[in-house]
C-alpha positions as a Markdown table, in Angstrom:
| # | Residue | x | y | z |
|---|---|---|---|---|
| 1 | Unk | 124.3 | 263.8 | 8.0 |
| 2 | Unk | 121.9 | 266.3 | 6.8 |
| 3 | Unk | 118.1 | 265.2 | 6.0 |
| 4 | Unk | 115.5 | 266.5 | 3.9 |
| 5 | Unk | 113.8 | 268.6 | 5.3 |
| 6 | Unk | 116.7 | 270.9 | 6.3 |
| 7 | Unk | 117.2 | 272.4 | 3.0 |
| 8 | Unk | 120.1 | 270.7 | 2.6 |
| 9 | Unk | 121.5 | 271.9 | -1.0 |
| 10 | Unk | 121.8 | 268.6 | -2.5 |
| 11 | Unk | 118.6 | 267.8 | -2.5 |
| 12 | Unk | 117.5 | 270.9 | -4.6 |
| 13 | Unk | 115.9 | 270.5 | -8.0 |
| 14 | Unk | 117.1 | 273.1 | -10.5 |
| 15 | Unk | 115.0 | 274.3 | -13.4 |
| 16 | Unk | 116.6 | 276.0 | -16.0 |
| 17 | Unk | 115.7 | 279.6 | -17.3 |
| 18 | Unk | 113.4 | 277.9 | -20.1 |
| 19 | Unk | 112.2 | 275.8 | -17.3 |
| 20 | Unk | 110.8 | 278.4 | -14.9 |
| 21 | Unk | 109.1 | 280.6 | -18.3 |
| 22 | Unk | 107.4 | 277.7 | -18.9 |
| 23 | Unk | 106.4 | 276.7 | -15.7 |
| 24 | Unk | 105.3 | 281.0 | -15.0 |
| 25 | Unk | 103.9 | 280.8 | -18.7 |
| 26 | Unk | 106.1 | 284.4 | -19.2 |
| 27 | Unk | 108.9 | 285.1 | -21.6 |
| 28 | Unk | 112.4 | 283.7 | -21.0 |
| 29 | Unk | 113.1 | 287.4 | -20.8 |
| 30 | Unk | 111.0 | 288.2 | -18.3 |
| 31 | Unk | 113.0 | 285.2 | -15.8 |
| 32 | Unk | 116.3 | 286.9 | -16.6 |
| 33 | Unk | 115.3 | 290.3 | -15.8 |
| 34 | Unk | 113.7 | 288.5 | -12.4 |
| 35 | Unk | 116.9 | 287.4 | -11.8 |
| 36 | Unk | 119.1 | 290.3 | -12.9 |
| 37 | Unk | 117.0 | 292.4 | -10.5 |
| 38 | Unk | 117.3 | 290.0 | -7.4 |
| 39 | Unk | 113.7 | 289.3 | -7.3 |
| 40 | Unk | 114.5 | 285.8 | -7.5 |
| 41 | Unk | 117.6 | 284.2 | -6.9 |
| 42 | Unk | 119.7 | 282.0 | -9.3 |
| 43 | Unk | 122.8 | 280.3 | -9.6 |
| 44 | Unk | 125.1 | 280.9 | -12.5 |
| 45 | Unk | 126.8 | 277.9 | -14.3 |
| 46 | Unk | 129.1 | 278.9 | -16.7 |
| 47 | Unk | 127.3 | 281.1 | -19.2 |
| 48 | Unk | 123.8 | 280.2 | -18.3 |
| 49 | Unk | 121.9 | 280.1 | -15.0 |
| 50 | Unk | 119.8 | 277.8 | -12.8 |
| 51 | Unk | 117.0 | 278.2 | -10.2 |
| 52 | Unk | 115.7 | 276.3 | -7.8 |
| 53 | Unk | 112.5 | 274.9 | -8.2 |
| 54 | Unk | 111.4 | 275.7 | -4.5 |
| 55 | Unk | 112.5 | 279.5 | -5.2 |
| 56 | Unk | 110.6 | 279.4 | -8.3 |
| 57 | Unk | 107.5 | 278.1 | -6.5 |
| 58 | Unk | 108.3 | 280.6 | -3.6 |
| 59 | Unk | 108.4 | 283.8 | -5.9 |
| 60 | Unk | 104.9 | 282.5 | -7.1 |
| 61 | Unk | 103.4 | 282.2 | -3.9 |
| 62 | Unk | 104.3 | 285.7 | -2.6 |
| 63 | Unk | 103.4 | 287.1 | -6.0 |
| 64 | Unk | 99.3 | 286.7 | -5.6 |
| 65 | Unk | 97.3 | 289.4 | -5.0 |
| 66 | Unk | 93.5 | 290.2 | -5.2 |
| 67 | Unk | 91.9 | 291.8 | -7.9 |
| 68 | Unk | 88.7 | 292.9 | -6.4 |
């Protein structure tokens, strides 16, 4: 049995595409065009599409960069 901490898919929380705008404070528009471009990955249900919140928080985290 897989635990925790080994990513196990199960265990993920999804966000939805409203979600992750929110959370980035951009436009629902810009999250789809993230995903549409493969910059961050998504799974599609039905008609709609779902992220993980740990890829979410991962795009973020590589997406810093110094100003000065």
């Amino acid at each position: 049995m897989a635990n925790s901490s080994s990513g196990d898919i199960s265990d993920a929380k999804f966000l939805t595409v409203a979600e992750v705008a929110a959370m980035m404070r951009v436009s629902k528009m810009t999250v789809y065009r993230l995903v549409h471009n493969g910059d961050l990955p998504a799974v599609r249900v039905g008609r709609s599409f779902r992220v993980r919140e740990e890829d979410a928080n991962e795009y973020l985290r590589n997406s810093y960069f110094n100003a000065g």
